[in-house]
C-alpha positions in Angstrom: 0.0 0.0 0.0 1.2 3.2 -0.6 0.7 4.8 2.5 2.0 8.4 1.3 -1.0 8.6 -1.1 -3.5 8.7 1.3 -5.0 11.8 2.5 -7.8 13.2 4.5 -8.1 16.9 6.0 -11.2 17.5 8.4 -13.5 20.4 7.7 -12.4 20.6 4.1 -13.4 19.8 0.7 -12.6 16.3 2.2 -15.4 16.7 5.1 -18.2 18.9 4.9 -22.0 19.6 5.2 -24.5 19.2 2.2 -27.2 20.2 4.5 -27.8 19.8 8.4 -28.6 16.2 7.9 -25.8 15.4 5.4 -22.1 15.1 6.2 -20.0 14.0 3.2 -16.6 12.2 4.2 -14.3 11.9 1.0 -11.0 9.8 1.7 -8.2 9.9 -1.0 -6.0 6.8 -2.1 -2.8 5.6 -4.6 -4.3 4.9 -8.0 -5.3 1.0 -7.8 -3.8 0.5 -4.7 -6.3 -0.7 -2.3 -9.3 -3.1 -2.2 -11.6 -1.3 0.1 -11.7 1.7 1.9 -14.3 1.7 5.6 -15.4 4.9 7.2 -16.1 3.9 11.2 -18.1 6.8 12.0 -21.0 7.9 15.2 -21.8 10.3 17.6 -19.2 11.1 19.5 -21.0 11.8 22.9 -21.9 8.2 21.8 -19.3 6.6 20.6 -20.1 3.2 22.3 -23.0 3.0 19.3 -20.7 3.2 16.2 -20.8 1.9 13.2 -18.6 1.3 10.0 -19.7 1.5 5.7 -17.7 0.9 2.8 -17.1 4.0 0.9 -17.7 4.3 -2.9 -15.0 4.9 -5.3 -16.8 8.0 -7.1 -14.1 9.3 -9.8 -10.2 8.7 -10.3 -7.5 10.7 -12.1 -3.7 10.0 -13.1 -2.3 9.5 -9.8 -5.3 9.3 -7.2 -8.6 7.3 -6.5 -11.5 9.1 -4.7 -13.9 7.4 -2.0 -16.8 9.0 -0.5 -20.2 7.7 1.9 -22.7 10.4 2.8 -24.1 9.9 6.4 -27.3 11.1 6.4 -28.8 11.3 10.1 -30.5 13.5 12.7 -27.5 14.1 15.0 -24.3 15.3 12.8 -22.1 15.5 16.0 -19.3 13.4 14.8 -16.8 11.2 15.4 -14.8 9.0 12.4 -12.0 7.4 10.9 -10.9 5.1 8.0 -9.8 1.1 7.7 -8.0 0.8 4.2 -7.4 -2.5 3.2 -5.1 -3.9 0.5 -4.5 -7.7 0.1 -3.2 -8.5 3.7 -2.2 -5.3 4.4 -4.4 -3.4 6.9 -4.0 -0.3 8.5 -6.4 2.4 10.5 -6.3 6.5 9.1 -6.7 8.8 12.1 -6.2 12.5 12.8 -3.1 11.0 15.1 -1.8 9.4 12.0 -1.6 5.8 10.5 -2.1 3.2 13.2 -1.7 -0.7 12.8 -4.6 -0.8 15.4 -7.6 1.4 16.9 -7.9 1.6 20.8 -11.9 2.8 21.1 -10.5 3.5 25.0 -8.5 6.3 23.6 -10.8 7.3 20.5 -11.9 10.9 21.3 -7.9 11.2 21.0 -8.1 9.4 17.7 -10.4 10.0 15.6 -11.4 13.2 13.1 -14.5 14.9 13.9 -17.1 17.0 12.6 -18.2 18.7 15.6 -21.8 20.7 14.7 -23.2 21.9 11.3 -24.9 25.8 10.9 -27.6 26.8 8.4 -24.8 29.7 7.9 -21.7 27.9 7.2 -23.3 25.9 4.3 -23.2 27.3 0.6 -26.2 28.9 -0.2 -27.3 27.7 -3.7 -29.7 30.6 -5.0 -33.1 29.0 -6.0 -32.6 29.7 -9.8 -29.5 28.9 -10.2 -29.3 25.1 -11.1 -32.1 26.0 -14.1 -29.9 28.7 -15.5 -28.3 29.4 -19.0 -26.3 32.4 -18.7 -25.5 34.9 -21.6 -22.4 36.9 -21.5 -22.3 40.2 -23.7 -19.8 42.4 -24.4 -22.3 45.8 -24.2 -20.2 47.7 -26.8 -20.7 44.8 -29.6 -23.7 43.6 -29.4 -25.9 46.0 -31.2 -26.3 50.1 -31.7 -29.8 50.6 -30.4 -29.5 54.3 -30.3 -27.2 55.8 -32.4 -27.5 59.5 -31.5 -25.7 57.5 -27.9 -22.4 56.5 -29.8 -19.3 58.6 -29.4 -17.2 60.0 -32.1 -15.4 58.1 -34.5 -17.2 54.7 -34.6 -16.1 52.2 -36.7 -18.5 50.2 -39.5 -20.0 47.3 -37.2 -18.3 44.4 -39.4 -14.9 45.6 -39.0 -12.3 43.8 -37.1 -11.6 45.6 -33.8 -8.8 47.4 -31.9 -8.1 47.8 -28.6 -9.5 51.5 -28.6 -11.7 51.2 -31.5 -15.8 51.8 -30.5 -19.3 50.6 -32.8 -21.7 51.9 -30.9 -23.3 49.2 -28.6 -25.3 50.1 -26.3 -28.1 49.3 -23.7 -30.7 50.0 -26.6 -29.2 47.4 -28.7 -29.3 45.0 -26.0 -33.3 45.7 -25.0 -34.5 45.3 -28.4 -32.7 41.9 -29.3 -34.2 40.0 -25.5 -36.9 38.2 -27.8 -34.0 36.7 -29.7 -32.1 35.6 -26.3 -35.8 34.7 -25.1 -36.4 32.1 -28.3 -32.7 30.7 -27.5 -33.5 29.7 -24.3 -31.5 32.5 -22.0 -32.9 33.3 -18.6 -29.5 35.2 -17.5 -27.5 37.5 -18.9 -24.2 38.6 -17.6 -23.3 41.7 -18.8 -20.0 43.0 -18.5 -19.7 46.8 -16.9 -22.1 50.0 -17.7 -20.8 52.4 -15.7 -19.2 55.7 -16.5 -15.6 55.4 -18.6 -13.7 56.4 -21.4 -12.7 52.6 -23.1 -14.6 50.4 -24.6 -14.4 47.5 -22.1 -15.6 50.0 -19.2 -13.2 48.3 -16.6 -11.6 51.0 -16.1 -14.4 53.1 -13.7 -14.8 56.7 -13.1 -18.2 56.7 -11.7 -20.3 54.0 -10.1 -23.3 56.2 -9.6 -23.6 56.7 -13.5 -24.2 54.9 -16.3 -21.8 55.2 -19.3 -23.4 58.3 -21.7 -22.7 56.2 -24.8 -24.4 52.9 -23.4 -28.0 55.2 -22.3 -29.2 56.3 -19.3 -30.8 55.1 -16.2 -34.3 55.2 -17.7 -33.0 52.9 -20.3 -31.4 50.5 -18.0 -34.4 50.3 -15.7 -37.1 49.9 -19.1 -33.9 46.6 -20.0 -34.2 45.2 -16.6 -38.2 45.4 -16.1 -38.4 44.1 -19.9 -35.7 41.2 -19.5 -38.2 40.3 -16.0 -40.9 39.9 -17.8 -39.5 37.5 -20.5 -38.0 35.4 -17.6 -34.4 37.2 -18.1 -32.1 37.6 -15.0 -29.7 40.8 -14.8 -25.8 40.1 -13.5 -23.8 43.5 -13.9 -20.2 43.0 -13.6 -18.5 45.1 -10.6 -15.1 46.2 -10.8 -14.1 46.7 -7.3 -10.4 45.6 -7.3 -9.4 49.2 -8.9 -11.0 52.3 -11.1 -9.8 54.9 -13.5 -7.4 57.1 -12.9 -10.2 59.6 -13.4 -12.1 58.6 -10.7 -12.6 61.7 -8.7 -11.1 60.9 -5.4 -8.1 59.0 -7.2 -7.9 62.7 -9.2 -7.9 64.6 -5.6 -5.4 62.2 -4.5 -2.9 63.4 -7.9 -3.8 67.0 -7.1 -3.5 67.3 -3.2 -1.1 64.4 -2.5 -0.4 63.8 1.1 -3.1 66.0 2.5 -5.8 64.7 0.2 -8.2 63.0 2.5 -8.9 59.8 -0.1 -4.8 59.2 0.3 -5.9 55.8 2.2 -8.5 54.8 -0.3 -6.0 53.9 -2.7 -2.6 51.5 -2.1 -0.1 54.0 -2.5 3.8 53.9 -1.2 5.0 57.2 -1.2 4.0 60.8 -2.3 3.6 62.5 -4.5 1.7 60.1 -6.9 3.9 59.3 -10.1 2.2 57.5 -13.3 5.8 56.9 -14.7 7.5 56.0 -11.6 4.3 54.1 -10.6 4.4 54.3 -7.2 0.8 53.0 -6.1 -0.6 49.6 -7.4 -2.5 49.3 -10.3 -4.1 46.0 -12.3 -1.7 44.2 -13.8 0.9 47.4 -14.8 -1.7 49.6 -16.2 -0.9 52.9 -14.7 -4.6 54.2 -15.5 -6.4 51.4 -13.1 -5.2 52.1 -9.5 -6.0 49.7 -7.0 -8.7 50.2 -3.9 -7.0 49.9 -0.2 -10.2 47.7 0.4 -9.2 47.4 4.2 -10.6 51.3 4.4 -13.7 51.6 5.8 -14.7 54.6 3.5 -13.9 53.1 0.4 -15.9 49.8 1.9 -18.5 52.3 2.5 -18.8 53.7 -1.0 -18.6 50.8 -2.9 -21.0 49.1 -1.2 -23.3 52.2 -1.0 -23.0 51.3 -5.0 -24.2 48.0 -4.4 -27.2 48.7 -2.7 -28.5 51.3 -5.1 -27.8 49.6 -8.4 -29.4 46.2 -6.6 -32.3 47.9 -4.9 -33.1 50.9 -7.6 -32.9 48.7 -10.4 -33.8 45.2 -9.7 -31.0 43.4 -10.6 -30.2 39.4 -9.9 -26.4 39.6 -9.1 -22.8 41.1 -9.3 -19.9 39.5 -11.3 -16.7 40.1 -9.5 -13.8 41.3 -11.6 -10.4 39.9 -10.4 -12.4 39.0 -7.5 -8.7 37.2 -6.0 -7.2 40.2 -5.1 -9.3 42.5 -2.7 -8.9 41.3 0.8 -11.3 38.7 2.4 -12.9 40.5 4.9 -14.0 43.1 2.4 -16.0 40.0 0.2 -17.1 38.6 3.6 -18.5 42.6 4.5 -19.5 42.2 0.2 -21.9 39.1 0.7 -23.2 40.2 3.7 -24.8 43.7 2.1 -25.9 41.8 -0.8 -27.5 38.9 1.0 -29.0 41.0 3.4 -31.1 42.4 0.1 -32.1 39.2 -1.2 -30.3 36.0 -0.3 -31.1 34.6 -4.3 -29.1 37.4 -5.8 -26.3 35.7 -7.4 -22.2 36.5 -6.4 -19.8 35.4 -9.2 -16.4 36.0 -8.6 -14.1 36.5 -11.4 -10.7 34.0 -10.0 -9.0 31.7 -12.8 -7.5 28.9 -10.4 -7.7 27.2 -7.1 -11.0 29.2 -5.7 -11.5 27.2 -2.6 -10.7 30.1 -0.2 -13.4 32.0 -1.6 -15.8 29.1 -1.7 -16.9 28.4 1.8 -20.0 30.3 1.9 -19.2 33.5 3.3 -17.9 35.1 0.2 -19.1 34.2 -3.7 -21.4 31.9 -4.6 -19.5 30.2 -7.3 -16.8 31.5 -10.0 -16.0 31.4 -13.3 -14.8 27.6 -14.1 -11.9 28.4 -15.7 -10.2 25.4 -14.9 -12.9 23.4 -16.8 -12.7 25.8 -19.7 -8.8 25.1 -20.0 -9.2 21.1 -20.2 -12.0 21.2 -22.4 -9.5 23.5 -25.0 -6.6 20.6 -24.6 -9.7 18.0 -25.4 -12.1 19.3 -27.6 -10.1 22.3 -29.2 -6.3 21.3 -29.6 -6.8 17.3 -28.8 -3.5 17.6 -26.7 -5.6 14.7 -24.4 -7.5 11.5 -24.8 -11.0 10.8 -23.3 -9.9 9.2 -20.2 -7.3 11.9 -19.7 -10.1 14.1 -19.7 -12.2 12.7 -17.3 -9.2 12.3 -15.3 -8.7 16.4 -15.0 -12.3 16.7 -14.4 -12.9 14.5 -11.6 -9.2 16.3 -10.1 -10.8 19.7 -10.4 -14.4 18.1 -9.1 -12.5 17.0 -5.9 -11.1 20.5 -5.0 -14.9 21.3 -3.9 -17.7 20.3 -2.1 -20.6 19.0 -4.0 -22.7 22.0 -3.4 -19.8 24.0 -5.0 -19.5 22.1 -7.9 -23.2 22.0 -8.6 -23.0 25.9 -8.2 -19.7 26.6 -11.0 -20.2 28.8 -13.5 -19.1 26.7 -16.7 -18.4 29.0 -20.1 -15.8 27.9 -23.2 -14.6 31.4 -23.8 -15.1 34.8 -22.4 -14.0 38.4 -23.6 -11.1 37.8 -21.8 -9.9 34.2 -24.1 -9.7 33.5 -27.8 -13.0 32.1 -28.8 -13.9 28.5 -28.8 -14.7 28.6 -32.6 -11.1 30.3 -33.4 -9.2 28.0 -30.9 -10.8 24.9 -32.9 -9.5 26.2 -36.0 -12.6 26.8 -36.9 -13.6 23.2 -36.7 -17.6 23.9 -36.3 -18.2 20.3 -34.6 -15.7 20.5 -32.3 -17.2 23.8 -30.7 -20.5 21.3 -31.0 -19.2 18.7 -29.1 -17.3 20.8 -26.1 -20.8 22.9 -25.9 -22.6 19.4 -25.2 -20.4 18.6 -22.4 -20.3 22.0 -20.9 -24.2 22.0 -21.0 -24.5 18.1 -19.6 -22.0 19.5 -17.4 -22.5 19.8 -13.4 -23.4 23.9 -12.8 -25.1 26.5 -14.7 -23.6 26.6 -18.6 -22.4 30.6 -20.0 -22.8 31.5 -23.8 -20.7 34.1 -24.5 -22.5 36.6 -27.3 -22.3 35.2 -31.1 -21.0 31.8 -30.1 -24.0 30.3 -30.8 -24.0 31.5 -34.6 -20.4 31.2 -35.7 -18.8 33.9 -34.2 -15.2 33.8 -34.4 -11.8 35.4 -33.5 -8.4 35.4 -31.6 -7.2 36.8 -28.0 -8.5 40.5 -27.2 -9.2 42.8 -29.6 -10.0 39.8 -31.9 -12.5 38.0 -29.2 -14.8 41.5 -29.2 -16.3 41.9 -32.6 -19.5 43.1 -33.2 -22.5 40.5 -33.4 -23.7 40.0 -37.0 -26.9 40.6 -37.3 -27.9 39.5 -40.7 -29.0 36.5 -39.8 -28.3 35.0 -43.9 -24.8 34.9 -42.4 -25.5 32.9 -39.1 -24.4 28.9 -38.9 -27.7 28.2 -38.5 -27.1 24.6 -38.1 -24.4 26.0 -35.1 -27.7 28.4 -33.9 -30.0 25.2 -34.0 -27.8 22.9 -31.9 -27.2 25.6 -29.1 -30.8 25.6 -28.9 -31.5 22.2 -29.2 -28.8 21.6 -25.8 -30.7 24.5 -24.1 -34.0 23.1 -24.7 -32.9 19.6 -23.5 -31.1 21.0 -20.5 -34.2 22.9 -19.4 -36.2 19.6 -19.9 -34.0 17.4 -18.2 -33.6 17.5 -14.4 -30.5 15.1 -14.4 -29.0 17.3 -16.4 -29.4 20.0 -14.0 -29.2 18.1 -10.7 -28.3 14.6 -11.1 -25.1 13.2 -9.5 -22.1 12.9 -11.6 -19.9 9.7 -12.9 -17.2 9.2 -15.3 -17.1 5.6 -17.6 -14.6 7.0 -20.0 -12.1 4.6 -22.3 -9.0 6.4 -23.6 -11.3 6.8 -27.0 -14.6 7.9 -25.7 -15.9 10.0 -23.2 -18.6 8.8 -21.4 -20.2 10.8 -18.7 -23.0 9.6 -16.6 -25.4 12.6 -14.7 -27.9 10.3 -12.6 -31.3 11.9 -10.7 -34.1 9.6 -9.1 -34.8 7.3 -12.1 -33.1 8.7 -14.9 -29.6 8.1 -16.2 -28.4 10.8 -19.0 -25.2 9.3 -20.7 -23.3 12.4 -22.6 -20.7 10.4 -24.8 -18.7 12.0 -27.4 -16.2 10.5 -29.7 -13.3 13.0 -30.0 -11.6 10.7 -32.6 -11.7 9.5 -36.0 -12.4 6.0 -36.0 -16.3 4.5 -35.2 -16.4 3.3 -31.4 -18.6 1.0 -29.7 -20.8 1.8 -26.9 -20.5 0.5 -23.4 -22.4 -2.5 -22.5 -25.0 -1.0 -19.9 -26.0 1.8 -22.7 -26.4 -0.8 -25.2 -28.8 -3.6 -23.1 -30.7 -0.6 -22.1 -34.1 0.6 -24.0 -32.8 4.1 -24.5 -33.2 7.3 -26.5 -30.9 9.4 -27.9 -32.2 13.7 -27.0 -29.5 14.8 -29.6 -30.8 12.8 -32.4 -34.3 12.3 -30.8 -34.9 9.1 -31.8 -33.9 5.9 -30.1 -30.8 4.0 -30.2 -30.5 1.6 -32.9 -27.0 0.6 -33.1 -24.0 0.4 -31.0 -21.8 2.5 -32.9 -20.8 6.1 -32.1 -19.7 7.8 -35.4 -16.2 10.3 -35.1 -16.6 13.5 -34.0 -20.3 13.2 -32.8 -21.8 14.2 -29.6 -24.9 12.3 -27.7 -27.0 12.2 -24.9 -28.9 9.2 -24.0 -31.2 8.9 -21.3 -32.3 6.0 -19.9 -35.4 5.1 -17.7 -34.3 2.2 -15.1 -37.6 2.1 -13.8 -39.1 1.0 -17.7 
C-alpha cells in the first residue's frame, strides 16, 4: 500500500456539510492500490453505538482514487476514521496518524471529527441557479440601439476591432434583441460593466453612480431590466471593485492634493507625490490608468457598497460578477456578501478568480466563479486534442474533488469569455468540435455561459480579436451552429439530471462517457473526440434508451467520429 498517497483533512473539501442532515466524508487513495476503503463513523458523545460503511470509489485521475459515503442522520455530531485495506495489508487513518490498530479507549484522542453543522456555514445555492443558462455580452458589440448614444469616430460594425476602436453598442441594442435571447432559451444575462468610462471595455471606472453616456441612461437601464423580467431574463452587472480609472474623482484629488488629500488611504499608494511613470501605487496588472482600492478602508468599503445597494435595490437586478475578485482582501468580500444577502439572499455573487478558488468558496464570500479550470481542459480535449477521453475525465474528476458537492453544482461553466480567444477560433474553426465541447459543458455539473455570437459562428483570436461586433444579418449565421445551441438548451431545461443529477465518469481512452444520474433517470453524454467508429458501453447498449440529440432511439452500438450524444435511460421501464 502506498501509504503516502493517502490523505484526509477534516472540515475541508474532504469533510463537509451538504445540509444539516448530510455530512459527506471523501477519503483519497494511490491509484489501484487498495481493495476497500471503511469509514467507522457515530456520535461522539456516543461513541459506544458506532458503526462502520464501505465508501464508494466515485471518480479517479492520473495518480489518485476518490472514495466518499454520505451519512445522512439526525444528529451530525461526529466522530470518524478510515480502515483501508489492500491484500493482507491493513492499516487504520486517524487524525493521530496511521495506526496498525484502533484503541476505542483512547478514540476521542483518535479519531477526526465534525463537531456541529450551521444553516450559515453551508453554501447557499440561489433558487434559480441550477435552471440557469447564462449569456455573456460584451455591451459595446452587441448591437447600436441608439445611435444619437455612440461617441465620435465609430467604426463600420463588421470591421475587425482594436483595442481602442468603439461601434456603438449600447443598452438600446441589447433591449431590443431580449426576444432573440428569449427564443434561445437564456434566462440570464451577464453583462460586463455600464458604468461611466472612457474605453470600450468600461473596466476602467470613473463613476459607479452613472451609467456610461454612450451605453443610455438610467431610464433605459431600468425599461432593460423590467423588460428582460418579464420575458423570464435575469440581470448580473459586472463590478469592478479591485481598482478604477485614474479619473475617478477621489483618485484625481489624491494626484492634485497628495499627502493632505483626504482619499490618500483609499488607494494603495507607497509614497507621495503620486507618479504614473515611476508608478508608485498599485495598479491592475501594470496599467498605470487602473489604481487599485486599499479595500481594508472603511470609507472606500462604504462607498462601494453604498454602490451596491443602489444599483441592486433601484434597479432590480439578480447579481454582481466580481472582476479579479482574488485580489481585494477577504474580509472586504465577507463585509460584500453580507450587504448583498442582506437584500435578497437569491441574488447571485460570481467572482471572477482563474484557479484554485476554494478560499473564496466556503459560503461566506461568492457563490460560485467562473470555471476556468474546466474551460482550459476542455481546450486541450475538444479544441487542440493535446488529451485522450480518459485523460479528460481524469482532469475533471481532479478539479471536481477541489470542492464540495454544493460547489461544484454551483460553478459557473463557459468555453470562452472576452477575456480568451474564442472557442470557434481556438478549434481552427472546426464547427463540430465547438458542437461537441458545448454538449459537455451544457451536460455538465453547474449553470452553462454562452458568450454573445458563439451560438452563430462567431469567431476570432485573443482580445481585440474575441470582441467583434454580433452579426446581425442572420443570412450569415451557422444556423445549423444556432440550432444545436438551442436544441442543448432546450434539453437541458427539460432534463432535471442534467441540472441536478449526481455525476460519474465511464470514459475509455477513445470515448468519453459521462454519466449525470437523478431519481430514475440516467443521462449518458458520450462524445467521440476521434476518428475511428467506437462501440458503446455495454450498460447503454442492453438498455431501452433514447438518444435527445438525435431524438430518436438507439438503434445501433456505434458512435460515429466527432459526434456528440446524450442518451437517457429510464431504469424504472
Amino acid at each position: 500500500m502506498n501509504r503516502e498517497a493517502l490523505y484526509h483533512c477534516s472540515k475541508s473539501n474532504y469533510a463537509y456539510p451538504y445540509n444539516l442532515t448530510d455530512i459527506r466524508i471523501r477519503f483519497r487513495t494511490a491509484k489501484d492500490d487498495v481493495d476497500e476503503v471503511r469509514l467507522y463513523y457515530g456520535v461522539k458523545f456516543d461513541w459506544a453505538n458506532k458503526t462502520y460503511r464501505i465508501m464508494t470509489k466515485i471518480g479517479s485521475d492520473e495518480y489518485f482514487d476518490y472514495y466518499q459515503y454520505n451519512i445522512e442522520q439526525e444528529d451530525i455530531r461526529l466522530g470518524y476514521y478510515f480502515e483501508v485495506i489492500a491484500g493482507k495489508e491493513d492499516i487504520y487513518y486517524t487524525e493521530a496518524g496511521i495506526l496498525d490498530a484502533f484503541d476505542d479507549n483512547r478514540a476521542h484522542c483518535l479519531f477526526f471529527q465534525y463537531p456541529s453543522a450551521h444553516y450559515v456555514d453551508i453554501p447557499h445555492k440561489p433558487s434559480w441557479f441550477s435552471d440557469a443558462v447564462f449569456y455573456q455580452i460584451f455591451v459595446e458589440r452587441f448591437d447600436n440601439g441608439k445611435p444619437e448614444n455612440s461617441p465620435d469616430g465609430i467604426v463600420p460594425w463588421d470591421s475587425d476591432p482594436t483595442p481602442k476602436s468603439f461601434y456603438g453598442g449600447d443598452l438600446e441594442g441589447i433591449r431590443k434583441h431580449l426576444s432573440y435571447l428569449q427564443d434561445l432559451g437564456i434566462n440570464a444575462i451577464y453583462l460586463t460593466p455600464i458604468f461611466e468610462s472612457i474605453s470600450n471595455h468600461k473596466y476602467d471606472t470613473i463613476d459607479y453612480m452613472e451609467i456610461d453616456t454612450h451605453f443610455g441612461d438610467k431610464e433605459t437601464f431600468r425599461r432593460l431590466v423590467k423588460e428582460a423580467h418579464d420575458k423570464g431574463i435575469r440581470i448580473i452587472l459586472d463590478a469592478v471593485f479591485n481598482h478604477c480609472s485614474d479619473r475617478f474623482a477621489p483618485f484625481r484629488d489624491v494626484m492634485e492634493h497628495g499627502e493632505s488629500s483626504k482619499y490618500k488611504d483609499w488607494f494603495r499608494i507607497k509614497d507621495f507625490p503620486v507618479s504614473q511613470t515611476e508608478l508608485n501605487y498599485e495598479v491592475f496588472a501594470n496599467v498605470p490608468y487602473m489604481p487599485r482600492f486599499n479595500t481594508a478602508n472603511k470609507e472606500v468599503k462604504e462607498y462601494l457598497f453604498d454602490v451596491v445597494r443602489y444599483w441592486t435595490t433601484e434597479f432590480h437586478i439578480d447579481g454582481w460578477r466580481l472582476d479579479v475578485a482574488d485580489e481585494p482582501d477577504h474580509c472586504f468580500w465577507r463585509e460584500f456578501r453580507n450587504v448583498v444577502k442582506e437584500m435578497d439572499n437569491d441574488l447571485i455573487i460570481i467572482g471572477e478568480v482563474w484557479h484554485d478558488s476554494m478560499p473564496w468558496l466556503l459560503g461566506d464570500q461568492f457563490d460560485t466563479v467562473m470555471n476556468y479550470p474546466i474551460m482550459h481542459q476542455a481546450i486541450n480535449f475538444f479544441a487542440k486534442g493535446d488529451i485522450d477521453a480518459r485523460t479528460f475525465s481524469e482532469v475533471i474528476t481532479m478539479q471536481l474533488m477541489k470542492y464540495p458537492d454544493v460547489i461544484n453544482e454551483m460553478m459557473f461553466n463557459l468555453l470562452d469569455s472576452h477575456d480568451t480567444e474564442r472557442f470557434l477560433f481556438m478549434c481552427k474553426e472546426n464547427k463540430q468540435n465547438l458542437m461537441n465541447a458545448a454538449a459537455f459543458i451544457f451536460g455538465y455539473l453547474g449553470s452553462p455561459c454562452i458568450y454573445y455570437g458563439t451560438e452563430i459562428g462567431l469567431t476570432g483570436g485573443y482580445d481585440p480579436g474575441c470582441r467583434k461586433g454580433f452579426n446581425w444579418n442572420t443570412k450569415e449565421w451557422d444556423h445549423e451552429l444556432h440550432n444545436f445551441y438551442k436544441k442543448l438548451i432546450y434539453i437541458r431545461k427539460s432534463e432535471k439530471p442534467l441540472r441536478y443529477g449526481m455525476i460519474t465518469f465511464e470514459s475509455t481512452k477513445e470515448l468519453f462517457v459521462m454519466k449525470r444520474s437523478y431519481e430514475e433517470i440516467d443521462i449518458y453524454v458520450v462524445i467521440n473526440q476521434t476518428d475511428k467508429v467506437q462501440l458503446l458501453p455495454s450498460d447503454i447498449i442492453q438498455s431501452s434508451c433514447i438518444d435527445l440529440l438525435a431524438n430518436q432511439s438507439l438503434d445501433c452500438n456505434e458512435i460515429s467520429p466527432y459526434t456528440a450524444h446524450y442518451f437517457k435511460i429510464c431504469k424504472g421501464e
